[in-house]
mmCIF file of the N, C-alpha and C atoms, coordinates in Angstrom:
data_MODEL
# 
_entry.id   MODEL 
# 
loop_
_atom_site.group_PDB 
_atom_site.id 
_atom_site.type_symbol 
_atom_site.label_atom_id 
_atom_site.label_alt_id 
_atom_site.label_comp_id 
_atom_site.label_asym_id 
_atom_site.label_entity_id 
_atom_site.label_seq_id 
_atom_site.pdbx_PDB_ins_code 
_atom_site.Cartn_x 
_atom_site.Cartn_y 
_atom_site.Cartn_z 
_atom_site.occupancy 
_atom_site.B_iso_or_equiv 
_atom_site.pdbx_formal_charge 
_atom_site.auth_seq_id 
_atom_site.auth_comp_id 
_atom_site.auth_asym_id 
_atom_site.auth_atom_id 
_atom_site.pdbx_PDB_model_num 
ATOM 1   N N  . UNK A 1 1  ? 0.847  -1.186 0.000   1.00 0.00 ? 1  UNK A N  1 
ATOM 2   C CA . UNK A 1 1  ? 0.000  0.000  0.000   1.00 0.00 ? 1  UNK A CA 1 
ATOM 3   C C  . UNK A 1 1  ? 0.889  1.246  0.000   1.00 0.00 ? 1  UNK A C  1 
ATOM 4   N N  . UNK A 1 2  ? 0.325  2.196  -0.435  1.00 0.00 ? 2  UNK A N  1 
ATOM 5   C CA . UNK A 1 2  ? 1.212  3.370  -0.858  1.00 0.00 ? 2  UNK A CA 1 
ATOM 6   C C  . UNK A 1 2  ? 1.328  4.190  0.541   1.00 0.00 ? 2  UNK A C  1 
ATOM 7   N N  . UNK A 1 3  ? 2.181  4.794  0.690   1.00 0.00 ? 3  UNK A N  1 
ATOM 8   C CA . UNK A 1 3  ? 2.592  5.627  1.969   1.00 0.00 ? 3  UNK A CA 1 
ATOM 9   C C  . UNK A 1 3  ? 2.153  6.935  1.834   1.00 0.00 ? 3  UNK A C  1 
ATOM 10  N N  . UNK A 1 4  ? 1.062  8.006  2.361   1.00 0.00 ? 4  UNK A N  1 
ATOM 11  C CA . UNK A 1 4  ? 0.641  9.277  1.766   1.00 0.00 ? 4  UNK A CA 1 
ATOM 12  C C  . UNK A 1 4  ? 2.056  10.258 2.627   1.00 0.00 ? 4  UNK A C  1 
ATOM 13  N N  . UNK A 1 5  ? 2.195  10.995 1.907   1.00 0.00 ? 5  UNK A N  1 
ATOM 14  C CA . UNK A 1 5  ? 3.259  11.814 2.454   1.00 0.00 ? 5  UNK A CA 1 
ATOM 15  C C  . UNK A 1 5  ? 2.573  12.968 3.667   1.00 0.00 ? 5  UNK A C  1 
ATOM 16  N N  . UNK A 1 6  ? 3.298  13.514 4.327   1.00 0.00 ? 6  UNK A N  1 
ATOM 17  C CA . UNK A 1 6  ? 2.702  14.281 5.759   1.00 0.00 ? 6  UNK A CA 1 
ATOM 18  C C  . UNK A 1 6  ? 3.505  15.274 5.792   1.00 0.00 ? 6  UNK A C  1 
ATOM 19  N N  . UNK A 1 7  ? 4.741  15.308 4.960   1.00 0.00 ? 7  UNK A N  1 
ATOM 20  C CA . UNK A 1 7  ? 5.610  16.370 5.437   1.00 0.00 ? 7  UNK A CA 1 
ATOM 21  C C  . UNK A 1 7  ? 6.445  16.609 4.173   1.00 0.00 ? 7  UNK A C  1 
ATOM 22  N N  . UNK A 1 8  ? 7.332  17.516 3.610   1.00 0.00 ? 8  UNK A N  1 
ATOM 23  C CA . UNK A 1 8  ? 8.294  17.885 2.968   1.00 0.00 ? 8  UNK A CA 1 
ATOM 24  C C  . UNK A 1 8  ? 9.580  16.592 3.473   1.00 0.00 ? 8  UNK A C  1 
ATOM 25  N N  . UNK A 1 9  ? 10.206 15.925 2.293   1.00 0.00 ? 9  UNK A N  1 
ATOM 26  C CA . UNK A 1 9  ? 10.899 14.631 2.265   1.00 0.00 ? 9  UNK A CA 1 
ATOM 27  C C  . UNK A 1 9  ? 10.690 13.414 2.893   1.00 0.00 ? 9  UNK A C  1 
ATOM 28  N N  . UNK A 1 10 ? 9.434  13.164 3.471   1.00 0.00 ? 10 UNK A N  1 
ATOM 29  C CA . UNK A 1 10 ? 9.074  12.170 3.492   1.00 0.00 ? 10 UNK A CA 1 
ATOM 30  C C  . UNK A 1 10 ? 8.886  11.222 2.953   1.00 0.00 ? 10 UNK A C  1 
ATOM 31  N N  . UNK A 1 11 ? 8.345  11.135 1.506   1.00 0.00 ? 11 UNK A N  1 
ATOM 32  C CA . UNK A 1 11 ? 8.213  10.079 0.630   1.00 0.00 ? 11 UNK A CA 1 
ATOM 33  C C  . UNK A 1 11 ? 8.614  10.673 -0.726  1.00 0.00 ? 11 UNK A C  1 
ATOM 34  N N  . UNK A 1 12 ? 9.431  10.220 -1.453  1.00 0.00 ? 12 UNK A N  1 
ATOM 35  C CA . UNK A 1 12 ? 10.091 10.532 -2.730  1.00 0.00 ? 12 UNK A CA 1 
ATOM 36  C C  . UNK A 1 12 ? 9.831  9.303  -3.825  1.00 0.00 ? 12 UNK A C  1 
ATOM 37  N N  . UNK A 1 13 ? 9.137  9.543  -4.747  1.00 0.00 ? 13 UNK A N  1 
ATOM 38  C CA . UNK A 1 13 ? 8.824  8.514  -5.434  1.00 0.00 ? 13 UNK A CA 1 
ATOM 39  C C  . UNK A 1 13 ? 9.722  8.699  -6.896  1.00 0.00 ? 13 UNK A C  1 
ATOM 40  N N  . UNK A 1 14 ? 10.231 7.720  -7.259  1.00 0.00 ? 14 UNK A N  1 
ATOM 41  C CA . UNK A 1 14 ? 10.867 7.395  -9.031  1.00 0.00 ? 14 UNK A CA 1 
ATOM 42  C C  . UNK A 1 14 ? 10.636 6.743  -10.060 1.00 0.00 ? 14 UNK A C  1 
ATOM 43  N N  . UNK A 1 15 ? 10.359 7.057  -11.162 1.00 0.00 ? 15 UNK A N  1 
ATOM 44  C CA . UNK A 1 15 ? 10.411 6.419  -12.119 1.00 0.00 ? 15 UNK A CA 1 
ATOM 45  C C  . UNK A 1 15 ? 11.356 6.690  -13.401 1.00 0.00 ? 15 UNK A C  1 
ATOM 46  N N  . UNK A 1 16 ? 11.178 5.876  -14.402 1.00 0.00 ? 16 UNK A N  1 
ATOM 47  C CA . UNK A 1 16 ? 12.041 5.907  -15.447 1.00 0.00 ? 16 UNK A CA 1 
ATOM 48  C C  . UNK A 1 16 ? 11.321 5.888  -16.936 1.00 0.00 ? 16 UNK A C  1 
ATOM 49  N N  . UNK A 1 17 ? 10.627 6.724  -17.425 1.00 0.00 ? 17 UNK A N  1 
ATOM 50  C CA . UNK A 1 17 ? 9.686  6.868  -18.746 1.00 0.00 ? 17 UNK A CA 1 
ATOM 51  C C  . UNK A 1 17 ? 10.466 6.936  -19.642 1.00 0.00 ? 17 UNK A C  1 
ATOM 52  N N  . UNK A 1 18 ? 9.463  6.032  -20.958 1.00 0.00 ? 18 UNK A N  1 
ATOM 53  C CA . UNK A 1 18 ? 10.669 5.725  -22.233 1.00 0.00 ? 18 UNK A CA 1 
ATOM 54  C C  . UNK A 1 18 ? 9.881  6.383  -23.456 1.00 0.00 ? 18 UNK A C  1 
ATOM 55  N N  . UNK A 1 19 ? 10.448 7.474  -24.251 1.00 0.00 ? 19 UNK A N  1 
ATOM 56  C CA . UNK A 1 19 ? 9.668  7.866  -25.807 1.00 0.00 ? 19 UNK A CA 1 
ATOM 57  C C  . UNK A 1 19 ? 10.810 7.556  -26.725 1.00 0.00 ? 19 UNK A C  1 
ATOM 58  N N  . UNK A 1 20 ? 10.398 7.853  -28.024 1.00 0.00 ? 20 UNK A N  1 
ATOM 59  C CA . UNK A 1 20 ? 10.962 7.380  -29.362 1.00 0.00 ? 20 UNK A CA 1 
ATOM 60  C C  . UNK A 1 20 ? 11.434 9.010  -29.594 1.00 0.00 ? 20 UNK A C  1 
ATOM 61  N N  . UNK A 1 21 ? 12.545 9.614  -30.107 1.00 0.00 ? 21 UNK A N  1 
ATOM 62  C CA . UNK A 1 21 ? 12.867 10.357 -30.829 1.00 0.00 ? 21 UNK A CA 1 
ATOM 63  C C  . UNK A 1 21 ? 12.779 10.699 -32.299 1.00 0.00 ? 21 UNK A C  1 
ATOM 64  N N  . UNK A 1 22 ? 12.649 11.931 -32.826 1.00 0.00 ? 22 UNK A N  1 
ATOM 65  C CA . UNK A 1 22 ? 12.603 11.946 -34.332 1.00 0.00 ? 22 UNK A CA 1 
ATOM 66  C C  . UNK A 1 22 ? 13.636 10.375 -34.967 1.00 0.00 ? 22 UNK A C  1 
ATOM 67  N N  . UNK A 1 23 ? 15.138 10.319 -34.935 1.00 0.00 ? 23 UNK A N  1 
ATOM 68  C CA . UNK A 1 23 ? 15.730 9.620  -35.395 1.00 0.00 ? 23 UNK A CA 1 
ATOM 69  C C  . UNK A 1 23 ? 15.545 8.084  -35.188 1.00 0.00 ? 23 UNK A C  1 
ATOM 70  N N  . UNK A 1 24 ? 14.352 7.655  -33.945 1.00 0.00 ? 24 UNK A N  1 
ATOM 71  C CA . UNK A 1 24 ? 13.901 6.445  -33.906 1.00 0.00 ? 24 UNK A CA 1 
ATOM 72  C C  . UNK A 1 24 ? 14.322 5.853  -32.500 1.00 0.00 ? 24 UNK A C  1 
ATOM 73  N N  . UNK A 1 25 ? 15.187 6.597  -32.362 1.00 0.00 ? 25 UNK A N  1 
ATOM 74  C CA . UNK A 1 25 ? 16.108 6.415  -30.952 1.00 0.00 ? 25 UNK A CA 1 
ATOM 75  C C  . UNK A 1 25 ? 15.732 6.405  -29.208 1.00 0.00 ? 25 UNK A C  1 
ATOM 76  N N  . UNK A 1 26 ? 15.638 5.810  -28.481 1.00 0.00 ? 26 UNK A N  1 
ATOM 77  C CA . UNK A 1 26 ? 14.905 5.548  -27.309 1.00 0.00 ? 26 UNK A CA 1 
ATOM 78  C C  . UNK A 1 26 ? 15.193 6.391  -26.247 1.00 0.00 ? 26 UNK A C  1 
ATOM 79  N N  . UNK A 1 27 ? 14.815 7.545  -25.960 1.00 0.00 ? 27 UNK A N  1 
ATOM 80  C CA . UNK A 1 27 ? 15.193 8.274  -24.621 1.00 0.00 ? 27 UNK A CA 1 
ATOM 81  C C  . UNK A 1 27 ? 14.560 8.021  -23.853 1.00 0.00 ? 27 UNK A C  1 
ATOM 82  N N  . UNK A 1 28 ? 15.133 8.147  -22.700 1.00 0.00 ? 28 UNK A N  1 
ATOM 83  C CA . UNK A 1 28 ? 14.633 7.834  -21.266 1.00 0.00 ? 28 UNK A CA 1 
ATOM 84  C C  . UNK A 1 28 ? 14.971 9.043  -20.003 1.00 0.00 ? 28 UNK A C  1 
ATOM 85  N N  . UNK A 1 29 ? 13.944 9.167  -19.082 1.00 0.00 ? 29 UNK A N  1 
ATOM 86  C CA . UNK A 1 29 ? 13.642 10.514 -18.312 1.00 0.00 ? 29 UNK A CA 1 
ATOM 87  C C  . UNK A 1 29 ? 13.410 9.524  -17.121 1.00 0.00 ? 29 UNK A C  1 
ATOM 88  N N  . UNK A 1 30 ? 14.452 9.558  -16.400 1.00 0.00 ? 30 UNK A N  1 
ATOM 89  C CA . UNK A 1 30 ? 14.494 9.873  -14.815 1.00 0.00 ? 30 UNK A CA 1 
ATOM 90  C C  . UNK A 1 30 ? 14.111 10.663 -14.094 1.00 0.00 ? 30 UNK A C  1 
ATOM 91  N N  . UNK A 1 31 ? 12.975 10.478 -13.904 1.00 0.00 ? 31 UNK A N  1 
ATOM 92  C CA . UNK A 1 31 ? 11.921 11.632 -12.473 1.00 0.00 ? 31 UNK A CA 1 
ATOM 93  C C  . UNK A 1 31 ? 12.090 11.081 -11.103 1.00 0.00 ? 31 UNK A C  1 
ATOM 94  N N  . UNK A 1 32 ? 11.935 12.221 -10.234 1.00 0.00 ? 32 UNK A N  1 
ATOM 95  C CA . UNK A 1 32 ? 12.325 12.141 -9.076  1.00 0.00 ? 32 UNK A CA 1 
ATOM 96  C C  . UNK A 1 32 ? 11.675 13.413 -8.137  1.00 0.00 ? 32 UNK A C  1 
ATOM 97  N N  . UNK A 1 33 ? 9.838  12.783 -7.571  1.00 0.00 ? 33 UNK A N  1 
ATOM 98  C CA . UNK A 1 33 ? 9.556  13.657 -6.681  1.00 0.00 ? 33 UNK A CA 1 
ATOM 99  C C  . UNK A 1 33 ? 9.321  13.655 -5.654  1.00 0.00 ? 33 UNK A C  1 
ATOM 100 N N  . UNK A 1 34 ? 9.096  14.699 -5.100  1.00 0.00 ? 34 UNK A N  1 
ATOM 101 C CA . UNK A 1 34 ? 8.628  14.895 -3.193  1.00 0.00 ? 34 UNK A CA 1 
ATOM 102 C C  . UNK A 1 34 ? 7.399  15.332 -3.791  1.00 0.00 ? 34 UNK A C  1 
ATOM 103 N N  . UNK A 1 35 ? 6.387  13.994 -2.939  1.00 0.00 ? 35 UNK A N  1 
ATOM 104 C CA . UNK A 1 35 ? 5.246  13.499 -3.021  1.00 0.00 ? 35 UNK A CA 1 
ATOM 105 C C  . UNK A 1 35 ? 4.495  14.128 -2.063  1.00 0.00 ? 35 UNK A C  1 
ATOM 106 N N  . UNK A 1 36 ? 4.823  15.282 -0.971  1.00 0.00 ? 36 UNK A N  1 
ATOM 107 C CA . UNK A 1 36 ? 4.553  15.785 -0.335  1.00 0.00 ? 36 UNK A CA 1 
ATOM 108 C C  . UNK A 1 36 ? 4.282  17.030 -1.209  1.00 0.00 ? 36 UNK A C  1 
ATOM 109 N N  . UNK A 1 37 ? 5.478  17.938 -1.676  1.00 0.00 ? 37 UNK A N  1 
ATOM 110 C CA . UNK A 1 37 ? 5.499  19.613 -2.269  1.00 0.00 ? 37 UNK A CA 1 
ATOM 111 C C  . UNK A 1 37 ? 4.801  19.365 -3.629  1.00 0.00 ? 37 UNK A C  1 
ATOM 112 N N  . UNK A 1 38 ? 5.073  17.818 -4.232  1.00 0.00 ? 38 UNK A N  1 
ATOM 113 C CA . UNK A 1 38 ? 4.952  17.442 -6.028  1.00 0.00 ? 38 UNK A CA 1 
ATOM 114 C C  . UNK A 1 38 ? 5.916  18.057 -6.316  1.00 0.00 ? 38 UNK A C  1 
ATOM 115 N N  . UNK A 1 39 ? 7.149  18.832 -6.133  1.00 0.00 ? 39 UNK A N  1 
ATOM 116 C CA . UNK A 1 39 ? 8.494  19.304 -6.523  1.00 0.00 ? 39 UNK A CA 1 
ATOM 117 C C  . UNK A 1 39 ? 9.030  18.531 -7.138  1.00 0.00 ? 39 UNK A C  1 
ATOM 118 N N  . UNK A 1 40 ? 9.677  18.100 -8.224  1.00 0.00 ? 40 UNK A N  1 
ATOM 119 C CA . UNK A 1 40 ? 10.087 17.320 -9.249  1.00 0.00 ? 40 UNK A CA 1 
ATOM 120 C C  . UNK A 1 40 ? 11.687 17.916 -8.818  1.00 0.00 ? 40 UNK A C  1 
ATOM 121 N N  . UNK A 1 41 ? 12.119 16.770 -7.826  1.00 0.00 ? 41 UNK A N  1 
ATOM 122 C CA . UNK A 1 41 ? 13.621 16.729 -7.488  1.00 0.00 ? 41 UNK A CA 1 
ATOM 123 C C  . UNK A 1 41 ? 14.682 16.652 -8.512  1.00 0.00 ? 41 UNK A C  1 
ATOM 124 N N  . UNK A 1 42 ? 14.698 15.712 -9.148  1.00 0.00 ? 42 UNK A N  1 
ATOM 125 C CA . UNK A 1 42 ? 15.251 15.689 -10.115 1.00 0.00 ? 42 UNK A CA 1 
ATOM 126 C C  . UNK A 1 42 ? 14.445 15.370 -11.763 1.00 0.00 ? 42 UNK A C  1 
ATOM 127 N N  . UNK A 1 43 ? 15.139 15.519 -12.433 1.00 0.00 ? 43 UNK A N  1 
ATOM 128 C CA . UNK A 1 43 ? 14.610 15.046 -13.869 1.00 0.00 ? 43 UNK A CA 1 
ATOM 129 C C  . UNK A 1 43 ? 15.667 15.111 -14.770 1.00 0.00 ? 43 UNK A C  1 
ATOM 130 N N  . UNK A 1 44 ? 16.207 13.817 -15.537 1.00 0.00 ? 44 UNK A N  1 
ATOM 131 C CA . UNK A 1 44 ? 17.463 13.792 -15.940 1.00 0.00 ? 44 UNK A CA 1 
ATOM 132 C C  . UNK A 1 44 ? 16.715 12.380 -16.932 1.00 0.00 ? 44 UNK A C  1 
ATOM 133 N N  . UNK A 1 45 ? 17.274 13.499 -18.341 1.00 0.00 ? 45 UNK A N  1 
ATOM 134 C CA . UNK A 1 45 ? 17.110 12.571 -20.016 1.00 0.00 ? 45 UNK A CA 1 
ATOM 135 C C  . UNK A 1 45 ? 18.166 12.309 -20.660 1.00 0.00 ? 45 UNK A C  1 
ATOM 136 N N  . UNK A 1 46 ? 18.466 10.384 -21.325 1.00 0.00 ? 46 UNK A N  1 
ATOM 137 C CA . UNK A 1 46 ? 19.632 10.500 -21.695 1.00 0.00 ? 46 UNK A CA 1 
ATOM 138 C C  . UNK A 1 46 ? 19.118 9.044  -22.415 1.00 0.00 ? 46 UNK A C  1 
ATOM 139 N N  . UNK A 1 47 ? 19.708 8.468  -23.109 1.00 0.00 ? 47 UNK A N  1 
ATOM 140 C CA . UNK A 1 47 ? 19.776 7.558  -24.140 1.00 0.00 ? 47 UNK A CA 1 
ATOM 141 C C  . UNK A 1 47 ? 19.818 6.364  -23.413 1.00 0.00 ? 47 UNK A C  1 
ATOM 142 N N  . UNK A 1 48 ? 20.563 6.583  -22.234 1.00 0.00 ? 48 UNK A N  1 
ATOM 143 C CA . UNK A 1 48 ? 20.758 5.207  -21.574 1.00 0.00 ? 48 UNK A CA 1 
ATOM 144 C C  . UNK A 1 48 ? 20.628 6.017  -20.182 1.00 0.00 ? 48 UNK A C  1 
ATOM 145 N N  . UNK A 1 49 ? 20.409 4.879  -19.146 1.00 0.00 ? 49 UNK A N  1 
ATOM 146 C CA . UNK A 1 49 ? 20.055 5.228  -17.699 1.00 0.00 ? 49 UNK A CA 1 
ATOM 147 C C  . UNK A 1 49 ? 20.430 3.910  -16.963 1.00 0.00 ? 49 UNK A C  1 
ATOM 148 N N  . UNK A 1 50 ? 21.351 4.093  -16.285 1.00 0.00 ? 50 UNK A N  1 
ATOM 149 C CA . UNK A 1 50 ? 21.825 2.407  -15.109 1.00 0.00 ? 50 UNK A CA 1 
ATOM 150 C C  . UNK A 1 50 ? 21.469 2.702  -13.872 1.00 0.00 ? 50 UNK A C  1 
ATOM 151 N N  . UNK A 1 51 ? 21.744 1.897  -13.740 1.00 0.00 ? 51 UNK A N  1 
ATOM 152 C CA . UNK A 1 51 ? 21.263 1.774  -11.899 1.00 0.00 ? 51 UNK A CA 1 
ATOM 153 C C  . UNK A 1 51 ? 22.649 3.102  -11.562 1.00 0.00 ? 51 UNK A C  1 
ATOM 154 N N  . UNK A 1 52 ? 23.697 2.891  -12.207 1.00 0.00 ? 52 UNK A N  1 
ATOM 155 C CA . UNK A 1 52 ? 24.977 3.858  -11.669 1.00 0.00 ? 52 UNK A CA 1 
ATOM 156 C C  . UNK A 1 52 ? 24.399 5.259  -11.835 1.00 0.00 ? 52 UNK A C  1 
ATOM 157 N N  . UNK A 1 53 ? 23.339 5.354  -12.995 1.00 0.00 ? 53 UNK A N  1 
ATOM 158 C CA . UNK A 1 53 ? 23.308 6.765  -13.053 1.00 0.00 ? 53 UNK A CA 1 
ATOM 159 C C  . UNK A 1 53 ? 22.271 7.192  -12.198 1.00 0.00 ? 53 UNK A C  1 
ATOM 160 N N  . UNK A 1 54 ? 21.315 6.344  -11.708 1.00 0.00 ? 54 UNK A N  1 
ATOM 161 C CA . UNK A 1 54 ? 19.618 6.541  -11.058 1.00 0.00 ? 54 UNK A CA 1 
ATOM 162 C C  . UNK A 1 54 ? 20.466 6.913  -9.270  1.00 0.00 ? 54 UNK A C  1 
ATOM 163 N N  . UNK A 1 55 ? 21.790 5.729  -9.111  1.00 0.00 ? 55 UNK A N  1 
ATOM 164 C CA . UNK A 1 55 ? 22.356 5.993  -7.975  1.00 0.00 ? 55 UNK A CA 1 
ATOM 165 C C  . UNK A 1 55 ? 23.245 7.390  -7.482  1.00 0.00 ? 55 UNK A C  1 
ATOM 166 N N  . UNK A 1 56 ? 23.502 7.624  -8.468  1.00 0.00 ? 56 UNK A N  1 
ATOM 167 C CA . UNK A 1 56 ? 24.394 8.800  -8.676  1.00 0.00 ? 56 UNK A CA 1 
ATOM 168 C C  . UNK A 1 56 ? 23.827 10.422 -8.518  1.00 0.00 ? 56 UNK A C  1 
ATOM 169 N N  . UNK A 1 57 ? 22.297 10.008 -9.397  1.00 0.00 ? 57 UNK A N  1 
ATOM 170 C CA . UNK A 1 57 ? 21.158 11.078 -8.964  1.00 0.00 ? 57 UNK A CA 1 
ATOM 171 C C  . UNK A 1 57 ? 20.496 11.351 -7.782  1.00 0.00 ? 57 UNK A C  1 
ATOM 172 N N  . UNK A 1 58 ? 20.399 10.511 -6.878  1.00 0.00 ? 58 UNK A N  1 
ATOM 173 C CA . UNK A 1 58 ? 20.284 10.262 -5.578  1.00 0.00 ? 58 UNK A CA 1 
ATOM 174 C C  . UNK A 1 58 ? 20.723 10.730 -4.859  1.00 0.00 ? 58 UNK A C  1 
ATOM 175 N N  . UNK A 1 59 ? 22.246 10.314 -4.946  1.00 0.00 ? 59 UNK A N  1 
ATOM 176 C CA . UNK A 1 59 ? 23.318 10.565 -4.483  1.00 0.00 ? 59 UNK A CA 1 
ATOM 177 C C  . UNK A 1 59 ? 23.263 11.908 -4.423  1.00 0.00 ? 59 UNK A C  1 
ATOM 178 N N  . UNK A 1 60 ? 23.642 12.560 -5.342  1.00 0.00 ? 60 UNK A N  1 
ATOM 179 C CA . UNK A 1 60 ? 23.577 14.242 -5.140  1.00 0.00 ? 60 UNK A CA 1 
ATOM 180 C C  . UNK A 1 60 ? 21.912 14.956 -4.873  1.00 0.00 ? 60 UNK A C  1 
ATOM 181 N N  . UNK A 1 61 ? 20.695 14.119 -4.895  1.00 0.00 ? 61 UNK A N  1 
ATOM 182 C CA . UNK A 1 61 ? 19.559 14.823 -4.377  1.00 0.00 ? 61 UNK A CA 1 
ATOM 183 C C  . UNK A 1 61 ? 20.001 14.682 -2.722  1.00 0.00 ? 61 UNK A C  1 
ATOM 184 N N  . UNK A 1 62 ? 20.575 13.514 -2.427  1.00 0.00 ? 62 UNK A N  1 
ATOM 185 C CA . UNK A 1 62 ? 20.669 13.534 -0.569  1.00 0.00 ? 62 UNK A CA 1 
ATOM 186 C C  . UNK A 1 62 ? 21.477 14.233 -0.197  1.00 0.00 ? 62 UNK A C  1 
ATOM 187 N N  . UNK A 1 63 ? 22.522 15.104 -0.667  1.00 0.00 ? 63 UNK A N  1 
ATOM 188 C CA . UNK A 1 63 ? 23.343 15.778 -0.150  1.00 0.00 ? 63 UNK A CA 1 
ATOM 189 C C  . UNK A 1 63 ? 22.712 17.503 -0.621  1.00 0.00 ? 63 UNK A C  1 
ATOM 190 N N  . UNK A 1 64 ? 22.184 17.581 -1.381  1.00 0.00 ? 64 UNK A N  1 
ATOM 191 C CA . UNK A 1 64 ? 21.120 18.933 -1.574  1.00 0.00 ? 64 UNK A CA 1 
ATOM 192 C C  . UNK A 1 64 ? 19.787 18.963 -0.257  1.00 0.00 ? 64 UNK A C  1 
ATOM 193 N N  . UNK A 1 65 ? 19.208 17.566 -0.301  1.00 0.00 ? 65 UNK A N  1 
ATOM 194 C CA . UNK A 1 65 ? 17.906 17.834 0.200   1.00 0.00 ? 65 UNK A CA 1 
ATOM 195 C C  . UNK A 1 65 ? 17.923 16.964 1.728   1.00 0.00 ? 65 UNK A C  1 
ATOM 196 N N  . UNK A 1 66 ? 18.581 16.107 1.762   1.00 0.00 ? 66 UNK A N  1 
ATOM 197 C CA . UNK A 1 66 ? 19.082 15.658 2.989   1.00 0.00 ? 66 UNK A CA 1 
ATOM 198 C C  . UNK A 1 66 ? 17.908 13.722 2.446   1.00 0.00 ? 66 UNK A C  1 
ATOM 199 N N  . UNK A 1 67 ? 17.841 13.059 2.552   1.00 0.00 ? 67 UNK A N  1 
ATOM 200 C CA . UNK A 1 67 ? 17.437 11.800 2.602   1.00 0.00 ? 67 UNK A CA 1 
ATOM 201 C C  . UNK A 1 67 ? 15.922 11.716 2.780   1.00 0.00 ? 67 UNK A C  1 
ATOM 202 N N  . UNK A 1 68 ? 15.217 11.364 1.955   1.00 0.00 ? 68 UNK A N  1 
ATOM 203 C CA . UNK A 1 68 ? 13.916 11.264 2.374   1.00 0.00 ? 68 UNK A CA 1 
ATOM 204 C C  . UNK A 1 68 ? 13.722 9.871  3.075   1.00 0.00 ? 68 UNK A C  1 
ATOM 205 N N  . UNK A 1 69 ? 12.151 10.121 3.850   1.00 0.00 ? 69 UNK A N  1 
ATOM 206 C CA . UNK A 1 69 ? 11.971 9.206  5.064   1.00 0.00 ? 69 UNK A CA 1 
ATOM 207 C C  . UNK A 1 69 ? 11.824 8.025  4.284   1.00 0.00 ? 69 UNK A C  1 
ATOM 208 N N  . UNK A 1 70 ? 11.117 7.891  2.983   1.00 0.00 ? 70 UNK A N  1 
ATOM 209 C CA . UNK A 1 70 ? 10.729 6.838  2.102   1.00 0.00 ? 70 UNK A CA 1 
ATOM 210 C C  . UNK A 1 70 ? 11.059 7.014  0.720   1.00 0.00 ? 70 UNK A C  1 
ATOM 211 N N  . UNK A 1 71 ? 11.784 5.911  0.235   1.00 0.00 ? 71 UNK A N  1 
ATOM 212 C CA . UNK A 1 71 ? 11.495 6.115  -1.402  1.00 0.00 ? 71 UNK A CA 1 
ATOM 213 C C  . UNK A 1 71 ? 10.284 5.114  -2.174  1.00 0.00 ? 71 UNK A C  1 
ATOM 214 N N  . UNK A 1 72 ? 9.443  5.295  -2.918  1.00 0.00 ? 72 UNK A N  1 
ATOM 215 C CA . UNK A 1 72 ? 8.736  4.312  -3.876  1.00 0.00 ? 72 UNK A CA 1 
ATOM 216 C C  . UNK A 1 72 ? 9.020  4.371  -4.809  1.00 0.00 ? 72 UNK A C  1 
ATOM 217 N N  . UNK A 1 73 ? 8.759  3.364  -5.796  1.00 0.00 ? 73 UNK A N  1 
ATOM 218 C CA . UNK A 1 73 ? 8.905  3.410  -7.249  1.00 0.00 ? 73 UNK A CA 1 
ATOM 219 C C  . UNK A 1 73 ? 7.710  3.999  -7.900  1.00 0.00 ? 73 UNK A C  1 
ATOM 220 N N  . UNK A 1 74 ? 7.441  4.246  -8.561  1.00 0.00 ? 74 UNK A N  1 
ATOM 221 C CA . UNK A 1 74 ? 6.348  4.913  -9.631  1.00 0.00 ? 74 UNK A CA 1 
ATOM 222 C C  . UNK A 1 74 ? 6.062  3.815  -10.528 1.00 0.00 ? 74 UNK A C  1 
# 
């Protein structure tokens, strides 16, 4: 069951959405919000996306915003 948020960084939810480009080519958009403000923490588009890069985005949202209480997936 989903966790409703109560406060600013409490619950941060992610996903990873995929479209087609003019050239046919697959981009992908890493979102990243506080489910509390709906503030779209991060958002980062790139051809390819790894766990290194989803970790890496993280990585620098917790040292900006400090660690949220929960993460979900989207």
């Amino acid at each position: 069951m989903p966790l409703a948020a109560a406060y600013r960084n409490h619950v941060w939810t992610y996903d990873i959405v995929y479209d087609a480009v003019a050239s046919g080519r697959t981009l992908k958009v890493l979102t990243i919000v506080d489910e509390f403000t709906r503030l779209a923490l991060a958002v980062h588009g790139a051809f390819s996306i790894t766990a290194r890069t989803v970790k890496g985005v993280l990585t620098e949202l917790f040292e900006r915003h400090g660690r949220a209480r929960r993460h979900a997936v989207g």
